[in-house]
C-alpha positions in Angstrom: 0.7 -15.8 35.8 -0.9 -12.7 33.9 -4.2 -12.6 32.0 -2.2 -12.8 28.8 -1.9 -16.5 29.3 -5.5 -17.3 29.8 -6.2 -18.3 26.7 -9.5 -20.3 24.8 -10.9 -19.5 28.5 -8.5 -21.5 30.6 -5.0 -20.5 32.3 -2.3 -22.2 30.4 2.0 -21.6 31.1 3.4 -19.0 29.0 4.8 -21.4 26.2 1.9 -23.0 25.8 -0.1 -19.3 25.5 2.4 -18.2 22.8 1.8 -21.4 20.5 -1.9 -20.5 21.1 -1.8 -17.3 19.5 0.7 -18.2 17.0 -2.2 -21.1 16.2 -4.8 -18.6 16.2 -3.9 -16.8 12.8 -2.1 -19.8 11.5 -5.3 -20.3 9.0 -4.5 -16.9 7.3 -1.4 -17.5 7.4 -1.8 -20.9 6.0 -3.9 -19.7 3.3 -1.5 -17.6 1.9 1.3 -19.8 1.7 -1.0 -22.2 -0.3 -1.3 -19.4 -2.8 2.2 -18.6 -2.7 3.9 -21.3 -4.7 6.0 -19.4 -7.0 7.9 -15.9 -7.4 10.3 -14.4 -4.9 8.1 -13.3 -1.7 10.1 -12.2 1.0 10.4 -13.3 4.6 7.4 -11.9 5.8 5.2 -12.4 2.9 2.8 -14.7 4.8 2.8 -13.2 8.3 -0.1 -11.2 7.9 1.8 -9.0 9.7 2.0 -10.9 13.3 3.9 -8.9 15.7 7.1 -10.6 17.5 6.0 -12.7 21.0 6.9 -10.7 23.9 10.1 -11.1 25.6 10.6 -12.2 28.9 9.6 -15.5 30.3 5.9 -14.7 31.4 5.0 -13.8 27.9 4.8 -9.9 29.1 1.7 -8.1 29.9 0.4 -6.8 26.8 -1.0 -3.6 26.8 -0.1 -2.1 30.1 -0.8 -5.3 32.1 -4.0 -5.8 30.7 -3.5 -8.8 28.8 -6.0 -10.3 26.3 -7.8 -13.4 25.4 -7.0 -15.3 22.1 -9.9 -17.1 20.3 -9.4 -19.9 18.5 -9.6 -19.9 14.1 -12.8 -18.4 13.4 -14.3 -18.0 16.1 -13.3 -14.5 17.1 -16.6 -13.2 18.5 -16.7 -9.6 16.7 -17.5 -9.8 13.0 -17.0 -7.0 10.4 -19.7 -6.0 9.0 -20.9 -6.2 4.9 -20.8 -2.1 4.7 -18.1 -0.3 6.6 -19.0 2.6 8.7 -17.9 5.2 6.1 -19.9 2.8 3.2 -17.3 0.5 1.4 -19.0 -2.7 1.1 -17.3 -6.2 2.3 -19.6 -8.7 0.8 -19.5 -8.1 -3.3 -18.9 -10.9 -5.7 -14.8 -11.7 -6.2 -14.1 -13.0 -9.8 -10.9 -13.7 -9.3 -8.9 -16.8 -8.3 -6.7 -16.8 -4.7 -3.7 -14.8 -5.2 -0.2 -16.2 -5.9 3.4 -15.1 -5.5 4.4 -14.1 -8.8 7.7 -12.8 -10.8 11.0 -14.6 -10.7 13.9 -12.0 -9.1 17.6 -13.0 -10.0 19.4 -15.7 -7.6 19.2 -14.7 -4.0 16.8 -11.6 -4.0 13.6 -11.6 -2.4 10.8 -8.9 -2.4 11.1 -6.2 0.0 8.4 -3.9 1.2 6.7 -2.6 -1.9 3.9 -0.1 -2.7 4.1 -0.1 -6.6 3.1 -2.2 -9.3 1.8 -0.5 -12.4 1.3 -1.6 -16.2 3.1 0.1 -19.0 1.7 1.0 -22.6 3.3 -2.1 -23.9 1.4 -4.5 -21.8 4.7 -4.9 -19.3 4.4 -5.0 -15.4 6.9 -2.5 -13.6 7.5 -2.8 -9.9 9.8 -1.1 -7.8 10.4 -2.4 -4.0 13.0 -1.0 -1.3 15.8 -3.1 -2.2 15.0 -6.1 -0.7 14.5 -4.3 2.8 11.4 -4.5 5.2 10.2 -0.5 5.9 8.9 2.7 4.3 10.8 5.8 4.0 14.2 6.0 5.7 17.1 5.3 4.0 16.3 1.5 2.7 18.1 2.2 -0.8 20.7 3.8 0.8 24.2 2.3 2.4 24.8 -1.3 2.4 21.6 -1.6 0.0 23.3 0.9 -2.1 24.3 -1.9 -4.7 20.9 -3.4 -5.1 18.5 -3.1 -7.9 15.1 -1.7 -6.7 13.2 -1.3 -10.1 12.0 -4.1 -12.5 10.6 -4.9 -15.8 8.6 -8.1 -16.2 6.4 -9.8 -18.6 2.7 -10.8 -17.7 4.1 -14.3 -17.2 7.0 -13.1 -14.4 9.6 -13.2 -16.2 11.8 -10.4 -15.4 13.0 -8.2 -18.6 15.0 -5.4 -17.2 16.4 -4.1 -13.5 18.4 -1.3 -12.8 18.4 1.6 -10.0 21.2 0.6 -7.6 22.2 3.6 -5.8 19.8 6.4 -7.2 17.4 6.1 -4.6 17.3 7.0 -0.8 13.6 4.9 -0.4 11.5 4.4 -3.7 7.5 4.8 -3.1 5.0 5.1 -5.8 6.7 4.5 -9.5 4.2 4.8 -12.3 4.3 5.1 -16.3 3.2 7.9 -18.4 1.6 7.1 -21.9 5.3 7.3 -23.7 6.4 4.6 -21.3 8.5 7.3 -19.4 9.3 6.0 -15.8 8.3 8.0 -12.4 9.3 7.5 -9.7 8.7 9.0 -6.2 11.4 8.7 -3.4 9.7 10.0 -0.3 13.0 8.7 1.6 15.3 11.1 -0.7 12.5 14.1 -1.4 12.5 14.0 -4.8 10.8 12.9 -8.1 12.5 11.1 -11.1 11.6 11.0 -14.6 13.3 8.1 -15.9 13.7 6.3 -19.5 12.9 2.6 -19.8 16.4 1.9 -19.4 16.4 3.7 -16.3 18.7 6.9 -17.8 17.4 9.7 -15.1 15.5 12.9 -17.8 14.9 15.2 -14.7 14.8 15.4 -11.7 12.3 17.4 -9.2 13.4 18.2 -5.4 16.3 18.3 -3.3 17.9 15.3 -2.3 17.8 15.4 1.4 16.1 18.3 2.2 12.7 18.5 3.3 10.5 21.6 2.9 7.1 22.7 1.9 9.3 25.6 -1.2 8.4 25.3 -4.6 11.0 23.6 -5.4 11.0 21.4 -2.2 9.1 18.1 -1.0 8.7 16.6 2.0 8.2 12.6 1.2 6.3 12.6 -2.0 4.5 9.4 -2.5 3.4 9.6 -6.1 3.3 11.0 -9.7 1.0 11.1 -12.0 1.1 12.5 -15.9 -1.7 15.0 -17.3 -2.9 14.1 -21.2 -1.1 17.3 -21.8 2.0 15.8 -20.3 1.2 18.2 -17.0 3.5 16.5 -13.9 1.4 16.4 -10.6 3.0 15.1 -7.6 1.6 13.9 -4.3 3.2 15.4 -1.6 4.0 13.9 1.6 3.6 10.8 3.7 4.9 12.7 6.5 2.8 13.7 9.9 -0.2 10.9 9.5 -2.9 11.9 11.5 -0.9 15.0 12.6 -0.9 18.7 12.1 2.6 18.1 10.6 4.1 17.3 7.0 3.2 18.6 3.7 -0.7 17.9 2.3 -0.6 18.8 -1.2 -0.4 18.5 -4.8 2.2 20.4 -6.6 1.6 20.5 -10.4 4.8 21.5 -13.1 4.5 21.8 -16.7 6.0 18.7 -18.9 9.8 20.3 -18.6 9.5 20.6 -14.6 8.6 24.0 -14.2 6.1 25.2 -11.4 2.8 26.1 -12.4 0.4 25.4 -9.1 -0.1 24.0 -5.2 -3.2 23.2 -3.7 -4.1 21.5 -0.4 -3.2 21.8 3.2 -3.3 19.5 6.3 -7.4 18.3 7.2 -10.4 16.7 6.2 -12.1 19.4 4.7 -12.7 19.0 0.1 -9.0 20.2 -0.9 -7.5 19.0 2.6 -5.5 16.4 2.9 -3.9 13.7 5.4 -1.3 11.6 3.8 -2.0 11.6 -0.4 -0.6 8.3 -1.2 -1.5 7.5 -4.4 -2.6 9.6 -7.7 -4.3 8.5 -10.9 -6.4 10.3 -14.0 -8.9 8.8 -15.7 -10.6 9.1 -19.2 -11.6 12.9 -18.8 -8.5 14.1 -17.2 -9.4 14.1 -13.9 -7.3 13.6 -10.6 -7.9 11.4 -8.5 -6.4 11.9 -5.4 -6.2 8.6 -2.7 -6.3 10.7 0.6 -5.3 7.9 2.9 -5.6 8.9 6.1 -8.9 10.0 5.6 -10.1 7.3 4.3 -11.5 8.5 1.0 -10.8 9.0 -2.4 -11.1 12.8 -3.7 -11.2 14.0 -7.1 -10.4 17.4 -8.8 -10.0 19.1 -11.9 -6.2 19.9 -13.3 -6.7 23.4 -11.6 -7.0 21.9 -8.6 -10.8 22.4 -8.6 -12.8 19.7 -6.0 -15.5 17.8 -7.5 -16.1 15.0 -5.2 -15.3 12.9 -2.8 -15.6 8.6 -2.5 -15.4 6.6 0.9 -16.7 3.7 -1.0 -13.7 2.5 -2.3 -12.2 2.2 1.8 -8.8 3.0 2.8 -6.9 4.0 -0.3 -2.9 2.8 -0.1 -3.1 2.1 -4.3 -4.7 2.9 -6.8 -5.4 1.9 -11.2 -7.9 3.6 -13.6 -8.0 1.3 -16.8 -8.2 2.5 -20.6 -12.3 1.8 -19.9 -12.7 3.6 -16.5 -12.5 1.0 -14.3 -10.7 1.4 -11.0 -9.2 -0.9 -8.6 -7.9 0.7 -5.2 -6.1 -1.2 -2.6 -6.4 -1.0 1.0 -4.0 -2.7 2.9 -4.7 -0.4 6.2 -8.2 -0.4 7.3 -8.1 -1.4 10.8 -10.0 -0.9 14.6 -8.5 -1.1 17.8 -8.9 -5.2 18.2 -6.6 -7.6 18.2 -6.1 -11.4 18.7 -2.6 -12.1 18.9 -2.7 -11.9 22.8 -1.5 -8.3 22.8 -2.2 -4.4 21.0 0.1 -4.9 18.5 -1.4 -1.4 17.2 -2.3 1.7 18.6 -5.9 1.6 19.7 -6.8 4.4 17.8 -5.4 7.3 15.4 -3.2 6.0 12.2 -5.1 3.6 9.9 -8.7 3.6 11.8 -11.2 2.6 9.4 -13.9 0.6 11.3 -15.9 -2.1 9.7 -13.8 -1.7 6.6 -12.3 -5.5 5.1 -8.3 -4.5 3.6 -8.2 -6.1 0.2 -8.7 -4.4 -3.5 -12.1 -2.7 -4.7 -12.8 -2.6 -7.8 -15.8 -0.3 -9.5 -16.5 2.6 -12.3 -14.2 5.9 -11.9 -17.3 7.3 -13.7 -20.0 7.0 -11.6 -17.8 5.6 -8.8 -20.2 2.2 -8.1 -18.4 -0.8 -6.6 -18.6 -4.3 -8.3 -16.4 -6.5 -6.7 -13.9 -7.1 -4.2 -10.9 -9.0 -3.5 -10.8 -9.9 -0.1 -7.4 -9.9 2.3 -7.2 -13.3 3.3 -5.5 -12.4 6.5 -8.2 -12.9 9.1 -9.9 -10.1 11.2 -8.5 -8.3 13.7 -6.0 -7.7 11.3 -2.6 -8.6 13.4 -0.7 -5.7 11.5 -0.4 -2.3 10.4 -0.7 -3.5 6.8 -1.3 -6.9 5.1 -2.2 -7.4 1.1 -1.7 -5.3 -2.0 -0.2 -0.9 -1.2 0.0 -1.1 -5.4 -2.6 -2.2 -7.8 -2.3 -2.8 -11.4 -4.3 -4.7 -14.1 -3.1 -6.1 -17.1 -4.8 -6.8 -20.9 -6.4 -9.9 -19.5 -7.9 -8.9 -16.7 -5.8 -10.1 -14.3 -4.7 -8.0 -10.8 -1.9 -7.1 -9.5 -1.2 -5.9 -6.1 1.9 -4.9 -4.2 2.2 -6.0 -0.7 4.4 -3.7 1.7 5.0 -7.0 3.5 7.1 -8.5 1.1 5.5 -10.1 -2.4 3.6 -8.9 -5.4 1.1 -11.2 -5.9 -1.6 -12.1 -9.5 -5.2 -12.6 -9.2 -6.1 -14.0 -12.4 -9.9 -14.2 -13.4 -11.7 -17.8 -12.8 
């Protein structure tokens, strides 16, 4: 009988084990199926992102035949702390009621893995997901999933207004709205960036499908796009090579017809350097602000590509919104250490995502002076069970309420209380 099944302090059979760690993040789990009532949240929506038992009749030997201890709800003897490591506080005030499963998808179709939500001029809430599939990148637009509709329109209330998209995508990412109500959108499974109308007509097209490269006219996964005042096109580019010394790290900047005016950035952590840009926004003054995930911070520039700062406040930065006033709300749905307490290392103990004492949930502060007000906690419990639980795409809409994105499956609304 291995360690693994010698759990709440005493040896139990392996059956008996599994429904212990299944019991032990049934609370979060619980939790957000209480807020999910409505909307189309797909089949992993309220996992938290639990990893699959282990085969095999003794349960396996999680991580290398070192097994681990589960602790009951709660009682998980490591806490995270009210300030991460790098600063981003876990304990401000949250205005905001629980989340809840929101938008009504036609007959049959669920959310799949999502990164984008994002509020257009007229007050509308666009999302795109990958077609009802579970994943990032790869090809989850593409073949059989060729036929289905990854972009929609809804009202604030969920009712859906508009789809289209089927077969134009390889793997849609990051799809945001410049202040015409033109459409972006950034397929880091197909390389390329779209300009679309709001009746999804493709205007131009950046990249080459299929092929990725670090040329002018090349990307290699490009995550998001974000429009200049000037109508300026700056693209995030790529997702690739996490925590690697491979895959594009930069922003590539075209004028408002497509042509190439600049690059900056390379792999690293220096200002300028990058480690997987996920998500792009400008605020009032024009600035960019540039959500370098992998190293957990938030860096901002000039259009030129200048560096003016840098933000680990905000934590772990999957999505990010700057309002009409300047206020920002960035979602981390990554932040993670090496713990676990599912009974095995459902993660890698280090490397991709680390962010210790950091809470996943949404931030939101001032992209002026970059202060931090409040917080909207994950409610999936700590050690997070997953690579990524909660909102990869923010949004806000005219009455305050949030939006976020969940790359497990859902978009959910967090209206004010």
């Amino acid at each position: 009988m291995s360690y693994a099944n010698r759990v709440f302090g005493r040896w139990l059979p392996s059956g008996v084990a599994a429904l212990a760690v299944a019991g032990a993040l049934v609370v979060g789990a619980q939790k957000l199926r209480a807020e999910s009532d409505t909307g189309s949240a797909g089949p992993l929506a309220q996992s938290c992102g639990v990893p699959a038992a282990p085969s095999g009749a003794g349960g396996g030997r999680a991580g290398g035949g070192r097994g681990l201890p589960v602790f009951p709800p709660g009682e998980y003897p490591v806490k995270l702390p009210p300030v991460s490591l790098l600063g981003a506080h876990n304990d401000l005030l949250n205005p905001y009621r629980p989340g809840v499963s929101w938008a009504h998808l036609p007959e049959g179709r669920k959310w799949g893995s999502t990164a984008s939500v994002t509020t257009a001029p007229d007050g509308t809430i666009w999302v795109a997901d990958r077609c009802g599939n579970s994943g990032a990148g790869g090809t989850t637009c593409a073949g059989p999933s060729a036929n289905v509709n990854p972009i929609f329109q809804f009202d604030t209330s969920g009712k859906m207004l508009k789809t289209f998209g089927a077969g134009m995508f390889v793997s849609p990412h990051k799809l945001s709205v410049d202040k015409e109500g033109y459409l972006w959108l950034a397929d880091n499974g197909g390389n390329q960036v779209f300009k679309l109308s709001p009746d999804g007509k493709v205007l131009l097209t950046l990249g080459k499908k299929g092929v990725a490269g670090a040329g002018l006219d090349e990307f290699d996964a490009p995550t998001d796009v974000a429009i200049a005042p000037n109508g300026d096109i700056f693209v995030g580019d790529g997702h690739s090579g996490g925590g690697t010394a491979t895959g594009n790290a930069r922003i590539v900047k075209f004028d408002k017809n497509g042509k190439f005016l600049k690059t900056w950035g390379k792999k690293g952590m220096g200002p300028g350097e990058f480690d997987v840009i996920h998500t792009l926004a400008f605020d009032s003054r024009g600035r960019l602000f540039v959500g370098d995930r992998q190293n957990n911070r938030i860096q901002i520039f000039d259009q030129n590509g200048k560096f003016i700062a840098q933000w680990l406040q905000f934590g772990r930065p999957s999505g990010m919104y700057i309002d009409k006033n300047d206020v920002i709300y960035v979602a981390d749905s990554e932040s993670r250490d090496g713990r676990s307490n599912t009974g095995q290392f459902g993660m890698p103990q280090t490397g991709y995502g680390f962010n210790l004492g950091a809470q996943r949930g949404i931030r939101i502060g001032s992209a002026r002076d970059g202060s931090v007000k409040y917080f909207i906690p994950d409610p999936c419990p700590y050690p997070y069970a997953g690579g990524s639980s909660l909102a990869e795409g923010v949004t806000v809409d005219a009455a305050g309420s949030v939006y976020g994105a969940d790359f497990l499956g859902d978009v959910r609304k967090f209206a004010k209380k």
